[in-house]
Biopython code that builds the backbone (N, CA, C, O; Angstrom):
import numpy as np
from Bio.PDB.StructureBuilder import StructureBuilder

atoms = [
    (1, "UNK", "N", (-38.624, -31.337, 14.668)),
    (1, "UNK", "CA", (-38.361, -32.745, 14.856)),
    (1, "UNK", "C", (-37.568, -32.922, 16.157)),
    (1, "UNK", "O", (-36.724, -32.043, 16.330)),
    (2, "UNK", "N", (-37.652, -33.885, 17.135)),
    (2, "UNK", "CA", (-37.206, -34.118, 18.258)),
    (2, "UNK", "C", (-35.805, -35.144, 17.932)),
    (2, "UNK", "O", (-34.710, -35.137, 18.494)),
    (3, "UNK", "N", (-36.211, -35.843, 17.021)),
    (3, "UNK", "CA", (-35.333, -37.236, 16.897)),
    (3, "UNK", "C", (-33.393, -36.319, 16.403)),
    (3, "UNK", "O", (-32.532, -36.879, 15.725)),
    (4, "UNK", "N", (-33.307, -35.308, 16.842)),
    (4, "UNK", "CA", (-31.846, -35.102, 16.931)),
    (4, "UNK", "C", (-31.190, -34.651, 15.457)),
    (4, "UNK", "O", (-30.051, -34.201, 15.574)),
    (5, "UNK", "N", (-31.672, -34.692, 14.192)),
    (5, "UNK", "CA", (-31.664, -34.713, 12.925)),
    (5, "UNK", "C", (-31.611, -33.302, 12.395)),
    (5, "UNK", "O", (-31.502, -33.178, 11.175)),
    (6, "UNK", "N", (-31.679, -32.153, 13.197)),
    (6, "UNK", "CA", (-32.129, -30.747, 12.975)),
    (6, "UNK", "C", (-32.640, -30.589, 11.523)),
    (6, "UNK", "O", (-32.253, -30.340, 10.381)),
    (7, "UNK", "N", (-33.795, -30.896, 12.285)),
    (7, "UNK", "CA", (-34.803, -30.983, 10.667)),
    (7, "UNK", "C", (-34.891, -31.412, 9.438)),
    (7, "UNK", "O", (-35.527, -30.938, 8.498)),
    (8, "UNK", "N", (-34.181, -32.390, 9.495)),
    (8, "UNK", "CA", (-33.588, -33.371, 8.094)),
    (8, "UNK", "C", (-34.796, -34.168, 7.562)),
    (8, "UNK", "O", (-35.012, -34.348, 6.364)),
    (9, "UNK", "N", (-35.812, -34.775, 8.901)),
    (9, "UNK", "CA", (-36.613, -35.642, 9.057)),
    (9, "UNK", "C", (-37.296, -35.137, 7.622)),
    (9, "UNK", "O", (-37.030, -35.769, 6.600)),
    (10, "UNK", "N", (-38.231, -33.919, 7.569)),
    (10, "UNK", "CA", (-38.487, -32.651, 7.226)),
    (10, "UNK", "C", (-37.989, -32.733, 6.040)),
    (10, "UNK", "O", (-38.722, -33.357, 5.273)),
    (11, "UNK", "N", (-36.896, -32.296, 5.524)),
    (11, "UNK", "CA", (-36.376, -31.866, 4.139)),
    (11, "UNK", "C", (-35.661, -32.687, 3.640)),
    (11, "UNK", "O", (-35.084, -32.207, 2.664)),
    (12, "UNK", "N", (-35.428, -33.627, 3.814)),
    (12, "UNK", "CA", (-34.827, -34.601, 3.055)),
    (12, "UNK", "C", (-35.663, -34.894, 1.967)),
    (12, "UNK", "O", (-35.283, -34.569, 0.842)),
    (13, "UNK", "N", (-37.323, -35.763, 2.209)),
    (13, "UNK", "CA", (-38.111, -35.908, 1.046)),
    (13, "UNK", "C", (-38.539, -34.588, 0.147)),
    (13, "UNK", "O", (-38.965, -34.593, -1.008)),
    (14, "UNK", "N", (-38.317, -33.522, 0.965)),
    (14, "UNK", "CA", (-38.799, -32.627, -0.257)),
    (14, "UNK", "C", (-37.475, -32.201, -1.044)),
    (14, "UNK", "O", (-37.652, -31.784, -2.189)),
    (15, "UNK", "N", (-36.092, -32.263, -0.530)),
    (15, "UNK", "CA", (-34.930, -32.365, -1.719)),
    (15, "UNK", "C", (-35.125, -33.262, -2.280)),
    (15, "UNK", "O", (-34.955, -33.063, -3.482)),
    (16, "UNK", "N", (-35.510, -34.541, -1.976)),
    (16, "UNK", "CA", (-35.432, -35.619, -2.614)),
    (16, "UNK", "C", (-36.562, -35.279, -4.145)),
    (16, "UNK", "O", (-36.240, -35.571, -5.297)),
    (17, "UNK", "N", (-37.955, -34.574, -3.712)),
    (17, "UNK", "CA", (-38.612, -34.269, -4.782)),
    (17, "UNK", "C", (-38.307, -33.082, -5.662)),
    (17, "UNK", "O", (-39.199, -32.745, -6.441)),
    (18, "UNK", "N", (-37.109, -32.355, -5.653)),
    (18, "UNK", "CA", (-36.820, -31.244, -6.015)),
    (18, "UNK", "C", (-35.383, -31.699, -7.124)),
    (18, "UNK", "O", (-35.042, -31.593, -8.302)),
    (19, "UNK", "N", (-34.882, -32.252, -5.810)),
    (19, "UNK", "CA", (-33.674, -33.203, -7.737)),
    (19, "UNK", "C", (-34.591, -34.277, -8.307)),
    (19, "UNK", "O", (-33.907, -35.101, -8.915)),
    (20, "UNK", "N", (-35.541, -34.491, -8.327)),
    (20, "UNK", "CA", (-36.019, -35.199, -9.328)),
    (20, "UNK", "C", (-36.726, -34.537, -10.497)),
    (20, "UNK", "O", (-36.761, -35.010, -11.634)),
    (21, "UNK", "N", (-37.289, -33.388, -10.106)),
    (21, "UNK", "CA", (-37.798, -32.266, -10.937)),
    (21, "UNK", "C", (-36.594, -31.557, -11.486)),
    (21, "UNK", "O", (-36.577, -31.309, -12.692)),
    (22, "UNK", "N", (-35.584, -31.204, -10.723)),
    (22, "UNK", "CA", (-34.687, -30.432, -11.187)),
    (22, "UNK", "C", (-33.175, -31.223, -12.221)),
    (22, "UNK", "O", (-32.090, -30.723, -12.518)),
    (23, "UNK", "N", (-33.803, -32.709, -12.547)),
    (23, "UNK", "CA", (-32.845, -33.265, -13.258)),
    (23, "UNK", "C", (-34.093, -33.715, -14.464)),
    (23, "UNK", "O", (-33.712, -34.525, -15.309)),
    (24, "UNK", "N", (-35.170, -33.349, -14.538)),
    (24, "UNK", "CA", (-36.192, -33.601, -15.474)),
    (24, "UNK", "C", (-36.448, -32.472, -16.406)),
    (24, "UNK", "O", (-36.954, -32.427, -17.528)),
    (25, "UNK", "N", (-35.982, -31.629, -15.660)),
    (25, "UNK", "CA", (-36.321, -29.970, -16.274)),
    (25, "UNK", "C", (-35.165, -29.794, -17.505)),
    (25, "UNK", "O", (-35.624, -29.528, -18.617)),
    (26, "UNK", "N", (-33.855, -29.912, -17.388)),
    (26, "UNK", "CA", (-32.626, -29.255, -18.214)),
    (26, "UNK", "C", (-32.933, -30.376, -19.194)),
    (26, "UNK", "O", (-32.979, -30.048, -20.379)),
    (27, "UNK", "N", (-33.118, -31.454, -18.930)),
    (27, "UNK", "CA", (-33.142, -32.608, -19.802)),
    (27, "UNK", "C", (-34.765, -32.569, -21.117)),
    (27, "UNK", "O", (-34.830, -32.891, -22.304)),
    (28, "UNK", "N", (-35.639, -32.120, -20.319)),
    (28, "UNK", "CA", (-36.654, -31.720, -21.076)),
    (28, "UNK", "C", (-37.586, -32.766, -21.209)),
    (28, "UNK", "O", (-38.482, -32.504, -22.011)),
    (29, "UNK", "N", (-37.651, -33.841, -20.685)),
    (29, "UNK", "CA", (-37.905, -34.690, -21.005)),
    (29, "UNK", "C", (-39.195, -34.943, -19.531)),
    (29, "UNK", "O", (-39.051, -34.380, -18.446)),
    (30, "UNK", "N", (-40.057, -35.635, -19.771)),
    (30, "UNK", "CA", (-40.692, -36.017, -18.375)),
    (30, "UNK", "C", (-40.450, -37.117, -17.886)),
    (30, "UNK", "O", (-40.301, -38.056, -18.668)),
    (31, "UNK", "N", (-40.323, -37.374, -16.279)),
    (31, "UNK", "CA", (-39.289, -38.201, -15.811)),
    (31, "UNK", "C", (-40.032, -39.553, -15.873)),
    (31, "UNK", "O", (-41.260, -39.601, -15.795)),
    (32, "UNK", "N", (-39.223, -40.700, -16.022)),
    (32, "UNK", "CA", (-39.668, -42.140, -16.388)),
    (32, "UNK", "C", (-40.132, -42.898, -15.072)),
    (32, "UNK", "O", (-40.644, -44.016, -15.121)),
    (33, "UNK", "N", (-39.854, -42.011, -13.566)),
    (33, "UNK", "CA", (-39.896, -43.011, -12.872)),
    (33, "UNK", "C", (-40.464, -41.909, -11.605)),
    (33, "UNK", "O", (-40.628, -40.689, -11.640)),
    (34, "UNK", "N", (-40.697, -43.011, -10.390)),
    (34, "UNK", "CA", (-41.389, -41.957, -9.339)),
    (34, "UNK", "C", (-39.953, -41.123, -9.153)),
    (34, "UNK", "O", (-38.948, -41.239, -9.854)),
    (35, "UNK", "N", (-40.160, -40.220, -7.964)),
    (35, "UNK", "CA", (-39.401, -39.171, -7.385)),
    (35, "UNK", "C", (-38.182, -40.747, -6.438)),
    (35, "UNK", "O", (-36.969, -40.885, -6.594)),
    (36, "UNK", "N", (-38.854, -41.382, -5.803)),
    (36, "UNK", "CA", (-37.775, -42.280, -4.874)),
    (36, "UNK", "C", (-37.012, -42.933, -5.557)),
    (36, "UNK", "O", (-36.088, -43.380, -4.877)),
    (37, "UNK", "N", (-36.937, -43.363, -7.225)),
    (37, "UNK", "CA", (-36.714, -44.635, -8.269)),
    (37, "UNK", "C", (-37.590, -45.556, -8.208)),
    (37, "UNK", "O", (-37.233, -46.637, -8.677)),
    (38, "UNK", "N", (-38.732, -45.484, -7.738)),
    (38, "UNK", "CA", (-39.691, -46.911, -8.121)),
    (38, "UNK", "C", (-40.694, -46.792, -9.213)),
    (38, "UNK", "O", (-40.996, -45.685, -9.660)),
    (39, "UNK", "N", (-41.066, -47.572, -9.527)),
    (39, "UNK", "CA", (-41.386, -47.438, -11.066)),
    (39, "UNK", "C", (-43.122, -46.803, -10.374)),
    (39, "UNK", "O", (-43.369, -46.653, -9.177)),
    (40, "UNK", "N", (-44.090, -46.532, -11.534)),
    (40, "UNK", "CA", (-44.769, -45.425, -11.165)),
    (40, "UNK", "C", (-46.169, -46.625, -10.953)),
    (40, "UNK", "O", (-46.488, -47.659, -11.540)),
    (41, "UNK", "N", (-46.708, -45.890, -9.872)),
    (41, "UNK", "CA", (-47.908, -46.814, -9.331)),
    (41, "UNK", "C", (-49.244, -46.320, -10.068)),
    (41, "UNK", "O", (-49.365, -45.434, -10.915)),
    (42, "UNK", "N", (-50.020, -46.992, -9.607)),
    (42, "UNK", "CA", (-51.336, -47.241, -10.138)),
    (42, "UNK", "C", (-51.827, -45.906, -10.073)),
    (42, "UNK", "O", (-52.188, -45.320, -11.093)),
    (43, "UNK", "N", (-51.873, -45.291, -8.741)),
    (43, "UNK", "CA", (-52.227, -43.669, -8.787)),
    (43, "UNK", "C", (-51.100, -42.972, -9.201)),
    (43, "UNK", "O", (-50.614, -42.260, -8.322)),
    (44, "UNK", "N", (-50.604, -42.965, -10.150)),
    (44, "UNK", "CA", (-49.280, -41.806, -10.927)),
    (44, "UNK", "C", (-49.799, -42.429, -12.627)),
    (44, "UNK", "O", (-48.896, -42.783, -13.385)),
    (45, "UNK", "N", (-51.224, -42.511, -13.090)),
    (45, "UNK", "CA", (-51.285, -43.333, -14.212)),
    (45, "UNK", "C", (-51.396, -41.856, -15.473)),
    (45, "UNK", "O", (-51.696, -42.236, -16.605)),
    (46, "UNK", "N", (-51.262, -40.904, -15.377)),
    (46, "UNK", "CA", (-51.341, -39.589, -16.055)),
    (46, "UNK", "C", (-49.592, -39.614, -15.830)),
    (46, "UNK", "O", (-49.025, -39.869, -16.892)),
    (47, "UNK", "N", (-48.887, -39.454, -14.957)),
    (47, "UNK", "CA", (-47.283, -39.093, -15.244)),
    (47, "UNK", "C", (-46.644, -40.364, -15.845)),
    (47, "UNK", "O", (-45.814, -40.233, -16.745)),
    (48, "UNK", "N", (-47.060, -41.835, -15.301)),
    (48, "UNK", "CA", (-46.945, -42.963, -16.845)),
    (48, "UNK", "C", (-47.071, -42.803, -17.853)),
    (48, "UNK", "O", (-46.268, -43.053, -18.752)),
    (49, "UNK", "N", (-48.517, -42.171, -17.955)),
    (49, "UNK", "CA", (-48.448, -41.826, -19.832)),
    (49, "UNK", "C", (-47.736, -41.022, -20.571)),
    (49, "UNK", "O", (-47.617, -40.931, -21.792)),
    (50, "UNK", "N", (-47.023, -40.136, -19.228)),
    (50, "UNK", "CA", (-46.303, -38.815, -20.328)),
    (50, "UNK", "C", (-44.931, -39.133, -19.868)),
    (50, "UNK", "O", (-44.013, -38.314, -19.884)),
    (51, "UNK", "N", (-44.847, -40.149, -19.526)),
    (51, "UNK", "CA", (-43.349, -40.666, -19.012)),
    (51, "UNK", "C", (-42.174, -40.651, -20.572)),
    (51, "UNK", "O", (-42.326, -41.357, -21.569)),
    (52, "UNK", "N", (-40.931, -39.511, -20.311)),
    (52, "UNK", "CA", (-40.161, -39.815, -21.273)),
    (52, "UNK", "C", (-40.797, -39.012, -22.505)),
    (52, "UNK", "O", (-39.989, -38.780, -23.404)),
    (53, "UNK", "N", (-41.902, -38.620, -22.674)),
    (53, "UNK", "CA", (-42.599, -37.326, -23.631)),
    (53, "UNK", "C", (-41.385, -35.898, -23.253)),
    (53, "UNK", "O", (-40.657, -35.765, -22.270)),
    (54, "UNK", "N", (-41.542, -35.072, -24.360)),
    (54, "UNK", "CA", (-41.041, -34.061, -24.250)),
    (54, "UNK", "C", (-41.638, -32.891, -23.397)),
    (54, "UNK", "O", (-42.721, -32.363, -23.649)),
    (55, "UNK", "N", (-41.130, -32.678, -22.759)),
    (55, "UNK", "CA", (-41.842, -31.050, -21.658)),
    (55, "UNK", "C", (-42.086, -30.087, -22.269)),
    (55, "UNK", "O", (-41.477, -30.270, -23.323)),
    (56, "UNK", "N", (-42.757, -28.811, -22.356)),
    (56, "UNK", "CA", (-42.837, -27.805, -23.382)),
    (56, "UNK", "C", (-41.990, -26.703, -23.042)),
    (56, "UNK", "O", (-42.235, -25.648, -23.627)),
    (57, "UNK", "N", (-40.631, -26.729, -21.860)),
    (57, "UNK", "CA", (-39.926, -26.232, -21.819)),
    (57, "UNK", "C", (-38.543, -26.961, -21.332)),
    (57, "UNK", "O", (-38.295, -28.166, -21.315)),
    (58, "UNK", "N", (-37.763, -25.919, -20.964)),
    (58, "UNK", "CA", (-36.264, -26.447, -20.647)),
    (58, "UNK", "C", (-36.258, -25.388, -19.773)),
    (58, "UNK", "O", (-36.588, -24.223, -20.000)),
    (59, "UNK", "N", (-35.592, -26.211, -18.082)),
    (59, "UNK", "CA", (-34.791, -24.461, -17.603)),
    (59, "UNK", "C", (-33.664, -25.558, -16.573)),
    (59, "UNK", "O", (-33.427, -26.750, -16.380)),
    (60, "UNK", "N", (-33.288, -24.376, -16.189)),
    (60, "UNK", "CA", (-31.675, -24.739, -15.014)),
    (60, "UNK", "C", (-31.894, -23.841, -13.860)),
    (60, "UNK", "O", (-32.367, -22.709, -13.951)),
    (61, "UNK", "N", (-31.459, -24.515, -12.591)),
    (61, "UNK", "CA", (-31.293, -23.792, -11.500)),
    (61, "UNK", "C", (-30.019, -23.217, -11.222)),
    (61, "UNK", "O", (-29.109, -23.825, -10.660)),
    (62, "UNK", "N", (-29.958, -21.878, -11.676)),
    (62, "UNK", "CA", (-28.331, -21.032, -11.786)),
    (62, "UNK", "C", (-27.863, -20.684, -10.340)),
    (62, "UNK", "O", (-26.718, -20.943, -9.970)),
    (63, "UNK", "N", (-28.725, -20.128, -9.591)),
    (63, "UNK", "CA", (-28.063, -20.437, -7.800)),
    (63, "UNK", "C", (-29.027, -20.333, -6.989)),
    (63, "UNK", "O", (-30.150, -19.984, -7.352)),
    (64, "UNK", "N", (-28.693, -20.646, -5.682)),
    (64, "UNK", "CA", (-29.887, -20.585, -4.754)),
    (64, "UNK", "C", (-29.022, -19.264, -3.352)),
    (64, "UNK", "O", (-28.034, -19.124, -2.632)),
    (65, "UNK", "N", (-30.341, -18.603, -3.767)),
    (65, "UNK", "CA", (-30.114, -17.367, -2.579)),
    (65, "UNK", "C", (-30.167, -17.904, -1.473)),
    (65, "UNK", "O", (-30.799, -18.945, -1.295)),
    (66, "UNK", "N", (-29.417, -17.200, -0.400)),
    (66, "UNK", "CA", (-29.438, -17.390, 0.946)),
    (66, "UNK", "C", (-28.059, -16.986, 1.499)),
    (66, "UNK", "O", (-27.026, -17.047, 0.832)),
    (67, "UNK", "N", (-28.147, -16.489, 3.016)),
    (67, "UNK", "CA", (-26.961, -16.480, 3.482)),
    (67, "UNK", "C", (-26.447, -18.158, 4.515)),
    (67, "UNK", "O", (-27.008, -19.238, 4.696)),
    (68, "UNK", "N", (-25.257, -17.616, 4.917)),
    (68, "UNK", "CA", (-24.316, -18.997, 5.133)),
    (68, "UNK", "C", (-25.345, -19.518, 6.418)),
    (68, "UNK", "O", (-25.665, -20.706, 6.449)),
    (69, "UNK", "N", (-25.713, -18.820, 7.195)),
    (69, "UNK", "CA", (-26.924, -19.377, 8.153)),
    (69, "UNK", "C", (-27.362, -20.377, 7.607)),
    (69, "UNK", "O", (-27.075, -21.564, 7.763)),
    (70, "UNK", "N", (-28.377, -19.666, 6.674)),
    (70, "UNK", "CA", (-29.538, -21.278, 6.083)),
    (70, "UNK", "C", (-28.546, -21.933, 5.347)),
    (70, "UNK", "O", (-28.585, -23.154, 5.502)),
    (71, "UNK", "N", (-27.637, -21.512, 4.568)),
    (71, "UNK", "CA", (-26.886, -22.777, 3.866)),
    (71, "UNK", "C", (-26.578, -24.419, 4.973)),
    (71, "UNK", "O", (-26.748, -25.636, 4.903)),
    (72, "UNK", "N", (-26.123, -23.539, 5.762)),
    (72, "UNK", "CA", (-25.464, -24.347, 7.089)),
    (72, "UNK", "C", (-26.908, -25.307, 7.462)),
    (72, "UNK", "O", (-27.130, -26.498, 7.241)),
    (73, "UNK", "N", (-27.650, -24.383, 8.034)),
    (73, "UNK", "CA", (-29.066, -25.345, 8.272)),
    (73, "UNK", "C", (-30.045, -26.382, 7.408)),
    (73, "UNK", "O", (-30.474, -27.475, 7.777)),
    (74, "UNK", "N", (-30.235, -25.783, 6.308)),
    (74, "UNK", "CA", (-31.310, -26.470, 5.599)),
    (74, "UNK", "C", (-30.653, -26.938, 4.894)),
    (74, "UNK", "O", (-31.142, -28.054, 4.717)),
    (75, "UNK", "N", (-29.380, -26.801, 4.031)),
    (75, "UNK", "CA", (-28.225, -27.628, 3.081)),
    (75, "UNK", "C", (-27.436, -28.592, 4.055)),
    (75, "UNK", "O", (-27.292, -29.705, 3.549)),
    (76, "UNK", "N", (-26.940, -28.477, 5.196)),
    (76, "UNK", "CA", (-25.823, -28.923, 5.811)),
    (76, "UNK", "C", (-24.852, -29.178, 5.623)),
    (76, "UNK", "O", (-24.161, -30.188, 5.484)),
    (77, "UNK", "N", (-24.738, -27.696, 5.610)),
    (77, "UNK", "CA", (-23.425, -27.396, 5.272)),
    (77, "UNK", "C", (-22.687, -26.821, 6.608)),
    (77, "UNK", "O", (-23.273, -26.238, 7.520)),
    (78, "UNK", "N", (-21.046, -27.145, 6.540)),
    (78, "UNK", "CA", (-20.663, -26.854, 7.566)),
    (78, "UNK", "C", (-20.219, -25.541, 8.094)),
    (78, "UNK", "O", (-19.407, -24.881, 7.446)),
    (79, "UNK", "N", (-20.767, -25.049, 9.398)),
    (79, "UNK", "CA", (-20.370, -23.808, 9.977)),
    (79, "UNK", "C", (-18.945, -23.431, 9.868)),
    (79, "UNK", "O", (-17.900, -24.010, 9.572)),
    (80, "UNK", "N", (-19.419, -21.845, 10.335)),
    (80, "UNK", "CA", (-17.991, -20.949, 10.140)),
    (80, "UNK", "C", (-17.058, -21.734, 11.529)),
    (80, "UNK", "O", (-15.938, -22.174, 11.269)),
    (81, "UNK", "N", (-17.463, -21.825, 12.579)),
    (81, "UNK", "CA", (-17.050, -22.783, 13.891)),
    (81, "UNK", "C", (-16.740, -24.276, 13.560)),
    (81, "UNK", "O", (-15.679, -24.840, 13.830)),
    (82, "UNK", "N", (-17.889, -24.875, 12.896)),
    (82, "UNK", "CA", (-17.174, -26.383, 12.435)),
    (82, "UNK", "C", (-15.686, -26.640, 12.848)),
    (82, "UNK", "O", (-14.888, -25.713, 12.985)),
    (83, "UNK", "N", (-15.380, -27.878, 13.026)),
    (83, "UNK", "CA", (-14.324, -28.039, 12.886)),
    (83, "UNK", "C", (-13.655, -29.485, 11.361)),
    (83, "UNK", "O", (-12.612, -30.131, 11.253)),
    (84, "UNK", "N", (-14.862, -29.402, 10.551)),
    (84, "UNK", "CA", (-15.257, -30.116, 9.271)),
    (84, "UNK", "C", (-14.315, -28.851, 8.281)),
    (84, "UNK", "O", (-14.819, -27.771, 7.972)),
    (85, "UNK", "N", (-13.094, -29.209, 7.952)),
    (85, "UNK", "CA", (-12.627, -28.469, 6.736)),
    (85, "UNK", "C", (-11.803, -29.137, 5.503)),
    (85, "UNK", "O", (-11.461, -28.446, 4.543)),
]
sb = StructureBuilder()
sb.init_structure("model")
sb.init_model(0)
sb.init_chain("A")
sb.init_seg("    ")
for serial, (resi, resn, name, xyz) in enumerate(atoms, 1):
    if name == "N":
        sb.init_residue(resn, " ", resi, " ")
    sb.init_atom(name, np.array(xyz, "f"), 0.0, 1.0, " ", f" {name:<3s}", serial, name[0])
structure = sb.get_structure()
């Protein structure tokens, strides 16, 4: 991405689709609404019907591998240099 964002442009919507799965999962439940909060459109008419149905499992995300590099990059999180403490 050029626009200055170091790749946020990029990963923002796919975190954005990853806590929506990953707060649907522990709960067990299938989620009631799109991934953004808008209610579910005409083409999402199969995840409407199972909206709020039970999932046939349960799980949790216990940690995410990586060293402080990618944390820093793809999380944004702040460097060992930062001056963010």
């Amino acid at each position: 991405c050029r626009c200055g964002c170091k790749g946020w442009c990029s990963l923002r919507p796919l975190m954005v689709f990853l806590r929506w799965e990953l707060v649907s999962m522990p709960a067990g439940l299938f989620p009631t609404k799109r991934h953004d909060g808008a209610p579910w459109q005409d083409s999402d008419r199969e995840r409407a019907l199972r909206a709020g149905q039970p999932l046939r499992f349960r799980s949790a995300l216990l940690f995410i591998k990586g060293d402080w590099s990618e944390f820093c990059t793809t999380l944004g999180f702040p460097s060992w240099k930062s001056s963010v403490r």
